[in-house]
C-alpha positions in Angstrom: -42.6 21.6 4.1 -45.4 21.9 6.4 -43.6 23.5 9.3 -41.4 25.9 7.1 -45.0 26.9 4.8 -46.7 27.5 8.3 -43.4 29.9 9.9 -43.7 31.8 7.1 -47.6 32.3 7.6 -47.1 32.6 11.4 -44.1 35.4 10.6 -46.7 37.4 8.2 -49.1 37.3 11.0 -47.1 39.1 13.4 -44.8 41.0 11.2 -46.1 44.3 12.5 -44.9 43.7 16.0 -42.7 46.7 17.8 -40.4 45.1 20.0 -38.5 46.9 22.5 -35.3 48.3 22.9 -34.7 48.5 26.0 -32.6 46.6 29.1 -34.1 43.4 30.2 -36.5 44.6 33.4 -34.6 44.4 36.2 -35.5 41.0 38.5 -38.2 40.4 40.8 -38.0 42.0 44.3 -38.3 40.6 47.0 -41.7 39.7 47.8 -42.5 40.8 51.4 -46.7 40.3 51.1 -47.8 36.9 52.9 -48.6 33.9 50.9 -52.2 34.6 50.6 -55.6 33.6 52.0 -58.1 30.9 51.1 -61.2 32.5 49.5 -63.6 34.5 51.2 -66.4 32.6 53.0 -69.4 32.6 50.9 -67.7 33.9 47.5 -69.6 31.6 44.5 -67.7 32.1 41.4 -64.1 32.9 41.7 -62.1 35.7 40.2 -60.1 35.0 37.0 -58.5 36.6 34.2 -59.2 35.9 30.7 -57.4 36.4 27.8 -57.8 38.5 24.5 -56.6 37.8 21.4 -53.0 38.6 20.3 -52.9 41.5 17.9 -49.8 43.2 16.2 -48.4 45.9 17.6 -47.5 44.0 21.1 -44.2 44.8 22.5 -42.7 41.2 23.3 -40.1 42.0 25.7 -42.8 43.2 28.1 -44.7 40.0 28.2 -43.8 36.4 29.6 -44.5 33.5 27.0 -46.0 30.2 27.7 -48.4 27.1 26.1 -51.4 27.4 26.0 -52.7 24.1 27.4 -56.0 23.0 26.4 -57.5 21.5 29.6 -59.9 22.4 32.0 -59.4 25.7 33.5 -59.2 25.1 37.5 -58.8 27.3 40.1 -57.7 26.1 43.8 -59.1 28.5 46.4 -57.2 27.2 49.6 -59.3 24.8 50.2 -61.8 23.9 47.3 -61.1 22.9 43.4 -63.7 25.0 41.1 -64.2 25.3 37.7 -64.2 29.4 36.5 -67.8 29.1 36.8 -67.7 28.3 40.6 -68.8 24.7 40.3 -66.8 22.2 42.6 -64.6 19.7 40.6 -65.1 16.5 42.5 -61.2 15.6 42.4 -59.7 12.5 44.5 -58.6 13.0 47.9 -55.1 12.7 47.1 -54.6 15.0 44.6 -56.0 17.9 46.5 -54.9 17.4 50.1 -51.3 18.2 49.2 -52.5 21.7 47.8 -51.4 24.7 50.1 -53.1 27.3 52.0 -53.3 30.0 48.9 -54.9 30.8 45.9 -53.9 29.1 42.5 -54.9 29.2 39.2 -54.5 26.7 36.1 -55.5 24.4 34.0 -56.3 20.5 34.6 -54.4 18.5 31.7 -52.5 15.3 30.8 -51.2 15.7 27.4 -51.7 17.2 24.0 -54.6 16.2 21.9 -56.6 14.9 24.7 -59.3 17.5 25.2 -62.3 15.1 25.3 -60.2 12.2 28.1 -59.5 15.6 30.3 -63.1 17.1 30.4 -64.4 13.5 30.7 -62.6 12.7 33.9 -63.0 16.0 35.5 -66.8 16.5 35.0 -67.8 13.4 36.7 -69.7 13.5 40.1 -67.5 10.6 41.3 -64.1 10.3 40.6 -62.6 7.7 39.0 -59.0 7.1 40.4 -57.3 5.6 37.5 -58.7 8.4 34.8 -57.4 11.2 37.4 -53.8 9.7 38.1 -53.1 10.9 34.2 -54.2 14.4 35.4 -52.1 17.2 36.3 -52.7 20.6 37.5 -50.6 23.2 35.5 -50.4 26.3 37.5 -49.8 29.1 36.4 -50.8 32.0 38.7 -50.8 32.8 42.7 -52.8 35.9 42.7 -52.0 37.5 46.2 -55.1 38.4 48.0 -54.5 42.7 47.8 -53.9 42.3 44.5 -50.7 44.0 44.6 -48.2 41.5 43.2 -47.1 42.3 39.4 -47.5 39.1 37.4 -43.4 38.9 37.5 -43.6 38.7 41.1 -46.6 36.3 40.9 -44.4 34.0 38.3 -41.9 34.1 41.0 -44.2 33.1 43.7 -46.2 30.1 42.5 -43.1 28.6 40.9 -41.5 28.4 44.6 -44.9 27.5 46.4 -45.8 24.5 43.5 -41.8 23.0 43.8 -41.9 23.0 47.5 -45.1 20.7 47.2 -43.3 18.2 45.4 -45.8 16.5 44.2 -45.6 14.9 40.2 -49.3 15.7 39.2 -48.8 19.7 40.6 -46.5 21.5 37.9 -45.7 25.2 37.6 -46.5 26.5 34.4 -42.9 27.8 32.3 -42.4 31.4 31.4 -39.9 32.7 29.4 -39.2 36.1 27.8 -38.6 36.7 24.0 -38.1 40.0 21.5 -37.8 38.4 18.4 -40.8 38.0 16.0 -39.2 35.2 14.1 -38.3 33.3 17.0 -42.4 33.3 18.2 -43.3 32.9 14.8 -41.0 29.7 14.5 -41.9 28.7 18.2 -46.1 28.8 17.6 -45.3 26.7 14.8 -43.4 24.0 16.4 -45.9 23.8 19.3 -49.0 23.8 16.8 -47.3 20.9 15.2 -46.5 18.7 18.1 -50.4 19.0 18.9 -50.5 22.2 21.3 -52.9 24.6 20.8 -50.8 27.9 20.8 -48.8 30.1 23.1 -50.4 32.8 26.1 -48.6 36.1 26.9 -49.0 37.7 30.0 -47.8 40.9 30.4 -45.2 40.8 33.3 -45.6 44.1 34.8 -49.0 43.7 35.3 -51.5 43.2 38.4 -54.0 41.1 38.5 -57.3 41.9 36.6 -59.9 40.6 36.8 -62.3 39.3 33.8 -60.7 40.1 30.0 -57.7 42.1 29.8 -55.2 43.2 27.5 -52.3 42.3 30.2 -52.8 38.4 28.8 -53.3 37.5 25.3 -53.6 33.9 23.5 -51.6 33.2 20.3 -52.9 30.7 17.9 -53.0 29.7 14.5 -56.8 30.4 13.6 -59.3 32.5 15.6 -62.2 31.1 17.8 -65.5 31.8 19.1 -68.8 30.8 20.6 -71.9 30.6 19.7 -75.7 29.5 20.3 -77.0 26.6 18.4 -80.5 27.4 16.9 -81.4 25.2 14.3 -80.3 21.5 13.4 -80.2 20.3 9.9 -80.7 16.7 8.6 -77.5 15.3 6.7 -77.4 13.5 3.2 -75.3 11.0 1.3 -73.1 9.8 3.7 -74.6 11.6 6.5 -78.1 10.8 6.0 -79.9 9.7 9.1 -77.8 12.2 10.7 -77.0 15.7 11.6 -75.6 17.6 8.7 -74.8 21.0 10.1 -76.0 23.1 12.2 -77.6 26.8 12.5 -75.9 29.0 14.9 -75.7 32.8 16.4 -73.1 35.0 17.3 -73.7 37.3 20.5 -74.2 40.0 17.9 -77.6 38.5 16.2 -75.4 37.4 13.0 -76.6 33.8 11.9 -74.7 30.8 10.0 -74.1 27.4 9.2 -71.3 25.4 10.4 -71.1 22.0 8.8 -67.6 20.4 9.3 -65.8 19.5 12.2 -68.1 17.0 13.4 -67.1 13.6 14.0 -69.8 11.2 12.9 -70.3 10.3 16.8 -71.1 13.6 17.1 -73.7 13.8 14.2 -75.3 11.3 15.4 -75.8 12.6 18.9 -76.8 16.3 17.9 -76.5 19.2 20.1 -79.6 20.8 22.4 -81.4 24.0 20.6 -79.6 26.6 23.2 -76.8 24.9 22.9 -73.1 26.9 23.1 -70.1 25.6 20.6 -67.0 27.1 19.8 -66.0 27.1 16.2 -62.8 27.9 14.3 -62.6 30.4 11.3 -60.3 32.5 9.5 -61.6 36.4 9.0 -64.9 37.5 8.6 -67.0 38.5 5.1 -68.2 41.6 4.4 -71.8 40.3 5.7 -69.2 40.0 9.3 -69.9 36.2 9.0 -66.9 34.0 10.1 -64.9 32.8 6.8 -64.5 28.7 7.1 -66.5 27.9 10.2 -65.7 24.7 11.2 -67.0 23.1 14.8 -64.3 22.9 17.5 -66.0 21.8 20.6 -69.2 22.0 22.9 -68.7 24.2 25.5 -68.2 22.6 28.2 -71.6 23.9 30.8 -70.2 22.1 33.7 
């Protein structure tokens, strides 16, 4: 009941959707740039795309369809592992020495549900060989260095360079084209109820972008944001002795409380005043405060 409720809710979601008409695009060419560069000497933070939100109206036949796995977003400049922020990621020896020559772009992750385990591992200064061997690195870009590749050609590209490492922690991320608004509906549903967090689009046609574009989109089944903690609250009943929510603002000055969400581990070990979380929510009020704030994560500063 739960799965055929939520494809109903998914399909009114997206019922506005256009889809295309049109021939399948033709296939890839041939790709005659060279396999790319390692990063620039002396480049800090790295270059990466970031996705909007899905929003009706998208024409599905021009976009390639993938999870959305909730990891630790790495990128592999040719020769070092950073985080998006452009802090190294102190990963074992083995794991990185069989990376090639080029840029790539993914997301460290062992399985669904397992946020906290992947973040843990891939934060600390020393690695720890046995958290790491349940780690893989889920590419799924190539960027060429001109910039010139469309994201079908890139597809193309990493999938070849990541199966010619052969090596079981490095997979390519799967794409795979769809026009039907059912079938996503029914597709985000399955995927939310196995324990993913929701689907990415990426428009195949584009180039590569680089910050928040349009050209890649994330699908889920509630919204998110962030916001600065600025103001803790002391719990009662069952949470007395500990936090009980806390007081947070948006990047536009708005300010509310979020109060569920937290696990009691949490509560008791309260957030820093300056503090970034994410919270999930459902619309805003008229006021433009989230509806149903409830706390998804800390951001991660590292």
């Amino acid at each position: 009941m739960f799965i055929k409720s939520y494809h109903f809710a998914v399909c009114a979601f997206i019922s506005t959707v256009v889809f295309s008409q049109s021939q399948v695009l033709s296939q890839v060419q041939s790709q005659s740039q060279s396999e790319g560069d390692p990063t620039p000497e002396g480049q800090i933070k790295p270059d990466v795309q970031l996705a909007s939100l899905y929003s009706d109206g998208v024409q599905l036949s021009d976009y390639y369809i993938s999870e959305k796995y909730d990891g630790v977003r790495a990128i592999w400049t040719g020769n070092v592992l950073m985080t998006r922020q452009g802090n190294p990621i102190q990963a074992p020896a083995w794991f990185t020495d069989p990376l090639p020559s080029v840029w790539l772009d993914g997301e460290l992750w062992s399985k669904r549900n397992d946020f906290e385990f992947i973040v843990s591992t891939v934060r600390k200064h020393q690695p720890v060989d046995h958290e790491w061997r349940h780690i893989h690195y889920m590419v799924f870009d190539a960027p060429d260095q001109e910039k010139r590749m469309t994201f079908a050609q890139r597809y193309v590209r990493y999938s070849r360079i990541v199966t010619e490492l052969k090596q079981p922690h490095v997979m390519p991320v799967t794409q795979f084209s769809m026009n039907d608004n059912a079938k996503l509906a029914a597709l985000l549903a399955r995927y939310v109820s196995e324990g993913s967090e929701g689907l990415m689009l990426h428009r195949k046609q584009a180039l590569f972008e680089s910050g928040r574009t349009d050209n890649l989109l994330k699908l889920k089944p509630h919204m998110d944001a962030e916001a600065t903690v600025r103001e803790i609250f002391n719990g009662a009943g069952k949470y007395e002795g500990m936090m009980g929510s806390v007081l947070v603002e948006m990047p536009s000055g708005i300010r509310f409380k979020i109060g569920s969400g937290f696990t009691d581990l949490q509560r008791q070990n309260p957030p820093d005043i300056g503090e970034i979380v994410t919270y999930k929510y459902h619309g805003f009020t008229e006021k433009g405060i989230p509806r149903f704030a409830t706390f998804l994560r800390y951001r991660d500063p590292y």
